[in-house]
N, C-alpha and C positions, 0 to 999 in steps of 0.2 A: 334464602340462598344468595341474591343480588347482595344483600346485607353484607354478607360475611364475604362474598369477593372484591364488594370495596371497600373492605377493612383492610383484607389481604393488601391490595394495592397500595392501599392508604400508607399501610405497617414496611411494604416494599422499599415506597418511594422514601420513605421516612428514613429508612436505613441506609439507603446509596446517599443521600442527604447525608448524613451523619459521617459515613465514610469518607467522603466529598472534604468533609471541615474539618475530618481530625486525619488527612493527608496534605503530605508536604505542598503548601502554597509558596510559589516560588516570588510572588509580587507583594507578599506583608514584609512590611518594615523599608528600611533604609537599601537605594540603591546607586551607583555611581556608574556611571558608562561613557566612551567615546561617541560619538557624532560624527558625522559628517553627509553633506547635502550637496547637489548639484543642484541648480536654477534657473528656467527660462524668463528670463526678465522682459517685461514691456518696452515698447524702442520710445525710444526719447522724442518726443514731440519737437517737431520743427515749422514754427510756422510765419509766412510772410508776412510783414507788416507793409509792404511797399507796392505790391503785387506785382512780383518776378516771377522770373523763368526758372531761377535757379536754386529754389529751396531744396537742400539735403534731404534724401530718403533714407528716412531711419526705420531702422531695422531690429530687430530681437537681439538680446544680448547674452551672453549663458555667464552665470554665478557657480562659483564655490565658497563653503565654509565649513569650517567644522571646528571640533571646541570639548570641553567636559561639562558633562552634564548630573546635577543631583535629585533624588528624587526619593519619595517617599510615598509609601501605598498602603490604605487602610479598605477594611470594609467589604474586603473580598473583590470588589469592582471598580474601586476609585484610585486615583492619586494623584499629586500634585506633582512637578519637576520644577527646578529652573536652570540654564544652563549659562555657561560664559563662551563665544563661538567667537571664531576671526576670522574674515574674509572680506572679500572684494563684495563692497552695499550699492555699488552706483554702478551701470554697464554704459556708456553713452560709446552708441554704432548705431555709425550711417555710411551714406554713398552720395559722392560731391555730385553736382549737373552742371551740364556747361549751358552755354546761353540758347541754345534749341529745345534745352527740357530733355538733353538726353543723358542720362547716368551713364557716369565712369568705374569700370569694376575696380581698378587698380587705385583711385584716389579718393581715400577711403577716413573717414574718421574713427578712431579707437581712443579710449578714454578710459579708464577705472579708477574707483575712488575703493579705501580700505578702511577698515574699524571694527569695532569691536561690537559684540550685539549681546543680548542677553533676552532671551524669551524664556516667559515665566507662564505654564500652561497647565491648566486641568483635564486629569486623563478619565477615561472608559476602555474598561477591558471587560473581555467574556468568554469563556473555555467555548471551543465549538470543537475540539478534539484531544486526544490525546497529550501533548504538544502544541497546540495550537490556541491562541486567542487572539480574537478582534480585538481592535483597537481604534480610537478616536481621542481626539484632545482641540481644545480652542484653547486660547490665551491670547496674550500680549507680548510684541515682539518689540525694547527699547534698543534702541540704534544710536549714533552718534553719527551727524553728516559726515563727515570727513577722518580722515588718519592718512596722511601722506600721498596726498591727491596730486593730480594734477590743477594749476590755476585757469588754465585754460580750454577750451574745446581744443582747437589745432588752429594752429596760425601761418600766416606768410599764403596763403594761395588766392590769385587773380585770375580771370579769365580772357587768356590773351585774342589780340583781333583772329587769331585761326578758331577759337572756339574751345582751347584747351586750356587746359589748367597749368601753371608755371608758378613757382613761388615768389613770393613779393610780400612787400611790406603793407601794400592796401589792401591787405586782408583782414580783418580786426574780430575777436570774438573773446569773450567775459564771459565766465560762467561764477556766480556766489553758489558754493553749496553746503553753505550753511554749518559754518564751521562753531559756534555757538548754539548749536541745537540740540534736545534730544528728541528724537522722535519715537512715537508710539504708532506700531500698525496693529492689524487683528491678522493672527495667525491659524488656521487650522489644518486638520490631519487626519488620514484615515490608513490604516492598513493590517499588519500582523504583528504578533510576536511568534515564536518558534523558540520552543526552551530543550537547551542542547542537554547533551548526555550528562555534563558533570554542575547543572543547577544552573547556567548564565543563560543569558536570553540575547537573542536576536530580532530586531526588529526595523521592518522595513515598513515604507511610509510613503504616500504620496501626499500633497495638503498644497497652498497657495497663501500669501503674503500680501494682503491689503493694506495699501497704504494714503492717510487721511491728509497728508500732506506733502505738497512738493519737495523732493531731496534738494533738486537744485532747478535753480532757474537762471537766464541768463540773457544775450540777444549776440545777433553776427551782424557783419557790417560786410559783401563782396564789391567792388570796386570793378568793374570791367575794362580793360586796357583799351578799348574801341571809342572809347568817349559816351558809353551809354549811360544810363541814370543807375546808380549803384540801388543794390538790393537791399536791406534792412529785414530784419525778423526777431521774433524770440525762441528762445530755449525752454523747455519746461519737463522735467524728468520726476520720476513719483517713482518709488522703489517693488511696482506688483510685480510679481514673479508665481511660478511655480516651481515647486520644488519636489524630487524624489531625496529618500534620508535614507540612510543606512546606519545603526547601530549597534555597538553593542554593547551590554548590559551585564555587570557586573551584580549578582545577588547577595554573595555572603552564604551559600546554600549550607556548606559544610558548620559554617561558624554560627546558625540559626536552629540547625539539628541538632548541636551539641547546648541551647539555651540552658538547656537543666540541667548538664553535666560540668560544663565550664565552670569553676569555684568562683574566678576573679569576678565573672556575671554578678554574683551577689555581695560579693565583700570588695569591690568599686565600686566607684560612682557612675552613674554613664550620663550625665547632664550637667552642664555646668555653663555659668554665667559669671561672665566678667567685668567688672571696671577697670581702665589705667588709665595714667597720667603719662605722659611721653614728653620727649622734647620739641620741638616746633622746626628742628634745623632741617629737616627732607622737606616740611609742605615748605617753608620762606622758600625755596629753591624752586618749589613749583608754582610759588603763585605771583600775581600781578604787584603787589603791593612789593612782595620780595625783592624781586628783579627789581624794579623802581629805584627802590632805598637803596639799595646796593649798588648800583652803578649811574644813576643820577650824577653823583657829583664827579667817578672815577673817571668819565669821559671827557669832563670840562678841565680844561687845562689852561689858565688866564696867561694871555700873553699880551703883545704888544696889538695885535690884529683884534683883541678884544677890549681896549682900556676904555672907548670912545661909545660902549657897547653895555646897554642894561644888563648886570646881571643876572643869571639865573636864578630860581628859588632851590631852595633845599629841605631836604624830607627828611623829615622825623617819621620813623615807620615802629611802631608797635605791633604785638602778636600775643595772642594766648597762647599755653601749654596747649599740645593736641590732647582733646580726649576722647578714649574709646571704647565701644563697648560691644560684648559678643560674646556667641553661643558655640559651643560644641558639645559633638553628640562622641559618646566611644562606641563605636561601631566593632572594633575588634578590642582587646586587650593595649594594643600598641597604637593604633588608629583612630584618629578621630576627625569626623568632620565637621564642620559648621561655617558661619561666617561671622563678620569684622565690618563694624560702621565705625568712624572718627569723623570729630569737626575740630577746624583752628580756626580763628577770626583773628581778622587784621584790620587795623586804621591808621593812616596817613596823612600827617598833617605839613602841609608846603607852605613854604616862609620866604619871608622876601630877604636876600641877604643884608639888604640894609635896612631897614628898618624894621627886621624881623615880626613884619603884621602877618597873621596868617592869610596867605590869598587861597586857599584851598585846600580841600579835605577830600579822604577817600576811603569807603568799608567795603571789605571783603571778606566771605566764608567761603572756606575751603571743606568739603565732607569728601566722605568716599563710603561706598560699600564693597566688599570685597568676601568668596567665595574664600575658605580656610582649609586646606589639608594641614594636620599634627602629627608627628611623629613620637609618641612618649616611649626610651628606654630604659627608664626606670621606674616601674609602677609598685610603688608602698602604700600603705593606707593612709598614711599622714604625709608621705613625699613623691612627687613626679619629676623627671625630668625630661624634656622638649625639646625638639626642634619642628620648625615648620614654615608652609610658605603659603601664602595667597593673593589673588588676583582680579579685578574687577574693573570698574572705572571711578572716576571723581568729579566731581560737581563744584565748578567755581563759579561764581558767579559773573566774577572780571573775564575769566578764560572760557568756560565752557565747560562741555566734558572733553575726560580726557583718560587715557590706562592708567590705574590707579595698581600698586602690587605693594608688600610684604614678604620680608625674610624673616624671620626666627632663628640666627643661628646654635642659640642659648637660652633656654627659661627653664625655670622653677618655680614651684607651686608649694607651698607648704603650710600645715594647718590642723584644725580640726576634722569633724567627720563631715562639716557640710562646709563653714567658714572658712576661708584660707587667705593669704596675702600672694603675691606674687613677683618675679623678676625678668625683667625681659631682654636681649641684648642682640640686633638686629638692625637692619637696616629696611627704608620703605616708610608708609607714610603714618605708621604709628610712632616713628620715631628711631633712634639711633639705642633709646635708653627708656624703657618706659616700666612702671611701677602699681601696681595698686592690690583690689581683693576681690574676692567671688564668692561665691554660692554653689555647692554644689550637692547633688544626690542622687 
């Protein structure tokens, strides 16, 4: 009798199992969502080197960002995302002290630095109801120090013989934040999803931002108008924060339930790989070598005030064609998503104008990776036609990073059932005009 009851159960649990995995799972395949996050940031380290009275009390600072996000989920429990986000990376807030040690609420320092981020994360999810599953994810969060910073902490403020703060030039403070960096922190997450009535998901989150290196470091100089020994210190700011997210999640539910009904499903392709060759005229414009060559000589203008005067050298600057190369997935019929890597290399070589010996050289690679939405309104089996756009950053090595994007106002694809060539006509850092072949199936 025990036998046969835990067979029964055995045969039970087997069948709500079965049910379980041949009902709508709304997290397999391909997903794209909004973002966005508020963040309490760590206060910026202030500290004396001289040992004053009047080291700034730094304070907590609150973050935003948000951005689009792609992601894709296998395995009933797993999945990967990465996203492209914008917001404010650096919070520097404090509160000035006058020479007693006593903080001023009104004389205040405020600071934000902006850029662009990209975390790339491994997810956990688990039905714990109807509607409901947990969630967690770790990863890596890439950053770029700076996008349209401020150069400094705050300047101009002394502390006059009454003990107050007045502006003035002997006030001195530098911050570097690392305007040539990218940085990597460790990212994690914990919260829910919540899957609405017509298949998209909502998902809320709380998690925290560790970060292994300083954003920005710097030092302050106050000056006291009383004839006291001025103060000296450093600056030292590291990007931890925590943060609550709010998202949401786009499935595809409708276009996932129709997989075996769709015709173009089977008679498209829905994977396809690219090479092209492009023109090189958009990265010369973004890069070090470019700007060089090109306006080196356009600002030297020989005149009388210079004839008594070494002249300058002049630059021969060379470049490769951009090339690049990339995936998209067709998600709908019309839709597709993927991403876009390219590189251009440049070298520079500087002459002496008169005796044209070379006194110096100079190489630079310019890459980029970039996040792809496609727009195709004509889908044939041998012909496509495109538009589309994408966005990410670029890796110079003379420069840094820096936003890197993509227009597609014009392409075609034309071919076999898997080989094709292509045309592209556009503006961004593939080029103006770029050309080559794929693989698809």
């Amino acid at each position: 009798m025990k036998k046969q009851i835990l067979f029964l159960c055995l045969l039970f649990s087997t069948t709500i199992f079965a049910q379980n995995e041949n009902s709508y799972n709304p997290f397999k395949g391909f997903h794209i969502g909004l973002t966005t996050q508020a963040e309490l940031v760590s206060p910026t380290i202030y500290q004396s080197t001289s040992g004053g009275s009047n080291t700034p009390l730094a304070k907590p600072g609150f973050d935003f960002e948000g951005g689009l996000e792609f992601s894709y989920h296998f395995a009933n429990y797993f999945g990967i995302s990465a996203a492209l986000d914008f917001g404010s990376t650096l919070v520097q807030h404090a509160i000035l002290a006058d020479g007693n040690g006593s903080y001023i609420p009104w004389e205040k320092i405020s600071n934000r630095t902006y850029s662009f981020a990209c975390p790339v994360k491994f997810e956990f999810h688990y039905p714990v109801g109807k509607n409901f599953w947990l969630m967690s994810d770790v990863g890596v969060r890439l950053v770029q120090g700076q996008f349209g910073a401020y150069s400094t902490s705050w300047d101009g403020y002394i502390i006059n013989e009454n003990g107050d703060f007045e502006r003035s030039s002997n006030f001195e403070s530098e911050i570097d934040y690392g305007k040539k960096r990218l940085f990597a922190d460790l990212t994690f997450d914990m919260g829910f999803y919540y899957q609405l009535p017509y298949g998209d998901l909502l998902r809320a989150s709380v998690g925290a931002n560790l970060a292994f290196q300083n954003y920005a470091e710097g030092s302050y100089t106050i000056t006291p108008t009383d004839g006291s020994a001025p103060e000296s210190g450093t600056i030292v700011s590291r990007n931890n924060f925590a943060n609550f997210q709010l998202s949401y999640i786009h499935t595809f539910k409708r276009y996932k339930e129709r997989k075996q009904t769709d015709p173009w499903r089977t008679e498209l392709p829905r994977h396809e790989f690219q090479f092209n060759i492009g023109d090189p005229h958009y990265a010369i414009d973004c890069s070090f070598i470019g700007w060089d060559a090109i306006y080196h000589d356009r600002f030297f203008t020989p005149g009388a005030y210079t004839w008594t005067q070494p002249l300058p050298d002049y630059t021969i600057a060379r470049c490769t064609p951009t090339f690049s190369f990339s995936y998209h997935y067709r998600a709908l019929k019309w839709l597709w998503v993927g991403a876009t890597s390219s590189i251009t290399g440049f070298k520079a070589t500087y002459r002496d104008r008169l005796t044209d010996e070379i006194t110096g050289s100079k190489g630079e690679v310019l890459g980029t990776l970039m996040g792809d939405l496609r727009f195709s309104y004509l889908n044939r089996q041998h012909v496509t036609l495109y538009s589309g756009f994408g966005l990410g950053i670029a890796f110079d090595n003379q420069i840094g990073v820096f936003p890197a994007g993509q227009l597609t106002a014009f392409g075609v694809k034309a071919g076999g059932k898997h080989w094709f060539g292509n045309l592209e006509l556009g503006i961004g850092q593939k080029g103006f005009m770029s050309a080559g072949f794929g693989y698809q199936f």
